[in-house]
N, C-alpha and C positions, 0 to 999 in steps of 0.2 A: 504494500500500500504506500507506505513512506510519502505521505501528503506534504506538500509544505503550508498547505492552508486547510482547514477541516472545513466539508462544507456537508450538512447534515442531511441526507437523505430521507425525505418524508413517506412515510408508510400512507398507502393510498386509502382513503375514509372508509369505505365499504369493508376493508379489510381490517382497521383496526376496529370497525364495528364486530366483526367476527372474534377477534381476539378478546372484546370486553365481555361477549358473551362465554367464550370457551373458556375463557383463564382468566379470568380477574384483572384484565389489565386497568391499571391505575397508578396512582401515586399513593396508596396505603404502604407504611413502611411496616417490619415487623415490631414487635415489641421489641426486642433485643435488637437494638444496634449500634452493630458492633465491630468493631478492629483489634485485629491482631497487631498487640504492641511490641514490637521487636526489641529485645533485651539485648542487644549485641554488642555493645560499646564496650571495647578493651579500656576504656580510660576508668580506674579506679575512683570512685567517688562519683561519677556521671548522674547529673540531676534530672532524675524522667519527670519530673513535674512540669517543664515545658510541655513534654509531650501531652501529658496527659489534660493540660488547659486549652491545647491544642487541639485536640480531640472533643472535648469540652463543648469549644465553638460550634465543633464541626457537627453537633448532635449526635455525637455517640455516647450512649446508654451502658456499656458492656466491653468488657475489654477482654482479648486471651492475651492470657503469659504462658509462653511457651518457655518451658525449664526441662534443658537435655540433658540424660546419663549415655555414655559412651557402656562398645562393648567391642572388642577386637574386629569383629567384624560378623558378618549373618551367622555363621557357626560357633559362633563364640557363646559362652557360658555363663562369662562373668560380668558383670554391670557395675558401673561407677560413675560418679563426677568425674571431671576435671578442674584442676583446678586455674585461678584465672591470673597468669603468667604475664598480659598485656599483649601479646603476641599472638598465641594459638586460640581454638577453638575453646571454650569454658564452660563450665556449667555455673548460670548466676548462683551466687552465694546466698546463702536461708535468709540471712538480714535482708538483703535489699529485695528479694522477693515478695518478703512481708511488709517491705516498708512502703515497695509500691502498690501493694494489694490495698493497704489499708488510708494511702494517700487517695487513690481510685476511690475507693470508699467515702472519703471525705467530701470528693465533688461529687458525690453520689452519681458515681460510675460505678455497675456491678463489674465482680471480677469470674473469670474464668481461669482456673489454675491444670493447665496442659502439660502434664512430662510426655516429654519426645524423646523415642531410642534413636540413636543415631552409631553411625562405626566410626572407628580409625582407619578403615580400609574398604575398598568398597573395589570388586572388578565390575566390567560393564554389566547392567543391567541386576546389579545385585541392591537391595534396598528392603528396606525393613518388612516392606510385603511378602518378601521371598524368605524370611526367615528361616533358619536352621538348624537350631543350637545342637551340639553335638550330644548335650546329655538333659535331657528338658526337663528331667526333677530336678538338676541343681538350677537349669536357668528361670525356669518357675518360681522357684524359692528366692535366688536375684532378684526376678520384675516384682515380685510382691512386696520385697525390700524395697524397694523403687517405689513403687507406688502407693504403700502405708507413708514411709517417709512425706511424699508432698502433702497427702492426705491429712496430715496432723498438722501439717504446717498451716493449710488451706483453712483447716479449725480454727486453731490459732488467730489466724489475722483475719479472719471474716469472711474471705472468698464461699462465695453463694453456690457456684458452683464448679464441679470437678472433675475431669478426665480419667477412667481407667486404662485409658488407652488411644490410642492410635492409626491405622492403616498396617494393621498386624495382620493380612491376611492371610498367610500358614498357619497362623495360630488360632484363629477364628471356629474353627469346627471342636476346638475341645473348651465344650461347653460348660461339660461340671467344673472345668479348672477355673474360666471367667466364672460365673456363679457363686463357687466359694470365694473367690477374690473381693466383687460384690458386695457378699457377704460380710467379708473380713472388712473392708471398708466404712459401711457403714458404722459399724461398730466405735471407728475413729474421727469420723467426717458427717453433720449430720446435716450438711447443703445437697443440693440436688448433683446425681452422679447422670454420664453419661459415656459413653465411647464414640469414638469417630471413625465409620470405616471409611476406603478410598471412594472414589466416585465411580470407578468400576466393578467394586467388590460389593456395593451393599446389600447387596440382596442373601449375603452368606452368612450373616451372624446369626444363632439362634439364641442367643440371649437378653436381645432388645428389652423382652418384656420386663428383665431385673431393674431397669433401670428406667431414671426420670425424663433423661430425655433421648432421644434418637439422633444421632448426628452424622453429617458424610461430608468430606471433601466436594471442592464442583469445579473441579478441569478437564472438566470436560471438553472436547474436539468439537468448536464451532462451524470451521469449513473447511476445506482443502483447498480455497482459494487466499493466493496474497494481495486479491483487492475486492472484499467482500463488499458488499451494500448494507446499509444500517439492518433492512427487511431481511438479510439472507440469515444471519444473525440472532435477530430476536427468532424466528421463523425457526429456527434450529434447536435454541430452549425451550417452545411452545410444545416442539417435538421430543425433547428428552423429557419436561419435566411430569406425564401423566405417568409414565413409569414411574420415576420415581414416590409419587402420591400413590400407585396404587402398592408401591410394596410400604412405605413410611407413612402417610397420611388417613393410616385405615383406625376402627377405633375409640377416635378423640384422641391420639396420642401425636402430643406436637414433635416436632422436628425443626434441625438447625442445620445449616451450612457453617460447618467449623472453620474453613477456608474456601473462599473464592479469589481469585485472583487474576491478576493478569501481566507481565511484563509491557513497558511499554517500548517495543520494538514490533520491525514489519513484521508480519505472519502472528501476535501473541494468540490471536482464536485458532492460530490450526493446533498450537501445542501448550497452549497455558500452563502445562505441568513443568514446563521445561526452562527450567533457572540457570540453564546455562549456556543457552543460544546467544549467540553474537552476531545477530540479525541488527539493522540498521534503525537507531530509534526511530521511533512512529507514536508521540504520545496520541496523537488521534486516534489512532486502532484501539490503545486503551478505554479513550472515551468511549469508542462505540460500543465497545465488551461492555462496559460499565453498563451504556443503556439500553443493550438485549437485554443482561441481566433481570434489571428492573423493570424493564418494563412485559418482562413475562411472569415474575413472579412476585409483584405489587397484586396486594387484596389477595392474599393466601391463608384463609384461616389456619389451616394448617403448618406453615413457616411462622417457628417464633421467635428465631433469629439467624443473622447474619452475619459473619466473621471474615472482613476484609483483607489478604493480603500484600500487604504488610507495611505500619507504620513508623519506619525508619530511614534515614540518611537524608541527606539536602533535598533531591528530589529537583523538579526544576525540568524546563523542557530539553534539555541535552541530557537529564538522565535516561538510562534504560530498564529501571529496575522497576520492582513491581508497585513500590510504593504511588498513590497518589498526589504526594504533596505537590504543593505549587504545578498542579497539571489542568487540562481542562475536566480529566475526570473527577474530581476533588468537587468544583461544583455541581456536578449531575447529582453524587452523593450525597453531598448538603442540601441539595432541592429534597430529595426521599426524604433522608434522617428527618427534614424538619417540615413532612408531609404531615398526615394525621396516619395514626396507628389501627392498624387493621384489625375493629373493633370485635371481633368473631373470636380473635386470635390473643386477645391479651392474658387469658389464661397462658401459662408457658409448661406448667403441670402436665 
């Protein structure tokens, strides 16, 4: 695409006449909204309270903190932090996790407290979906470690709600193991819990029901073209998302998009999942991801929040990263957050 001017493509009346009746198209936002707050700053002492007044403006309701333990690598057994060198990869330390949970708290931003497994070693195509561990009762007893640990912590400092997990897809069919986990959890956490599968995997958890709320990833594959139309786009999520409703939307049980995202560079809709393409910035492309999104699943009783990828670095029309800041998607955003809330859906229960 790589526009140097964005010129916004208008959906023909009769058709969005069809979209208002098939899918709620509108400006209702969900209850939860929300941004993924990037904790990533090697600078010891780094004050997220800009961010988070930033965010503030921006009408976000909800914030995830995503907090990582390493582990050699898919086969590996053993789980840990790292610690935060100013250099490498870290795992945020307990204090400043709680201190931003409960600063969030103060602007009466809810919190979402997210541990992420990540490796030190990864061959192609290898990622936590593909997991392996070579002996899974001791790696078992590890993620539980893992995951009581933020659990008390999330106690502790107020976070509302809690992650058992992540886009663990090998690990997803053993059922009693999540359930007892669950179980164990609540015991120490007594905010609402949920899991997050991939956007191509959800349909495989059998444990949904243990929990409060339901959640997936959404990088989803827009198009195969690198110069889409605003229409080809929303036209594409009108088509994913009754799938998705009818495996998560059934019920009265809400559901959340734990991350959506987009890079802003040409092609972000054919591979959104893809943080490491060096495609030539395009923040328009972003914009227009932004407003398929929304405008296919605006007035979704069943969506009670939304977790945007990812609020970190300068940002600015020469970046190419996923974040929105200083971009033109950042206003489409701010038009929703500070839409009215889709009143069907304010239960989050």
């Amino acid at each position: 695409m790589n526009r140097l001017q964005y010129r916004y493509i208008a959906i023909p009346l009769a058709l969005l006449g069809f979209f208002a009746a098939a899918s709620g198209f509108g400006q209702g936002s969900p209850p939860l909204k929300g941004m993924a707050l990037g904790l990533f700053s090697k600078e010891k002492g780094y004050d997220y309270k800009k961010d988070l007044r930033e965010l503030k403006a921006l009408g976000v309701n909800s914030v995830l903190l995503n907090v990582s333990w390493y582990s050699r690598d898919i086969r590996g057994n053993l789980i840990g932090p790292r610690p935060m060198d100013g250099e490498n990869e870290f795992t945020v330390p307990d204090a400043t996790l709680m201190a931003i949970t409960r600063e969030a708290r103060q602007l009466g931003i809810s919190v979402v407290i997210f541990p992420y497994l990540r490796f030190d070693h990864r061959k192609p195509k290898e990622w936590r979906g593909v997991l392996a561990p070579e002996n899974f009762a001791l790696w078992s007893k590890q993620y539980e470690n893992f995951i009581l640990h933020y659990a008390r912590l999330a106690q502790a400092s107020g976070a509302e709600y809690f992650s058992v997990g992540s886009e663990l897809g090998s690990m997803e069919e053993k059922t009693e193991y999540w359930r007892q986990l669950i179980h164990k959890t609540r015991k120490v956490y007594s905010g609402k819990l949920l899991y997050s599968a991939n956007w191509d995997h959800f349909t495989h958890p059998t444990f949904w029901d243990d929990l409060d709320l339901v959640a997936i990833t959404a990088y989803h594959k827009l198009t195969s073209s690198k110069d889409p139309d605003q229409a080809a786009l929303t036209n594409k999520w009108l088509e994913i998302k009754p799938r998705i409703l009818a495996k998560l939307g059934k019920d009265g049980k809400k559901f959340i998009f734990t991350e959506v995202g987009y890079p802003s560079i040409d092609g972000a809709a054919k591979a959104p999942w893809n943080y490491l393409a060096s495609d030539p910035v395009d923040i328009a492309e972003q914009e227009m991801c932004y407003r398929a999104f929304i405008e296919a699943w605006s007035n979704t009783p069943a969506l009670a929040g939304v977790y945007w990828w990812v609020w970190y670095g300068e940002g600015g029309s020469a970046d190419n990263s996923y974040t929105p800041r200083g971009k033109p998607a950042l206003q489409v955003l701010k038009n929703w957050y500070n839409s009215p809330t889709t009143v069907r859906a304010a239960n989050t229960n």
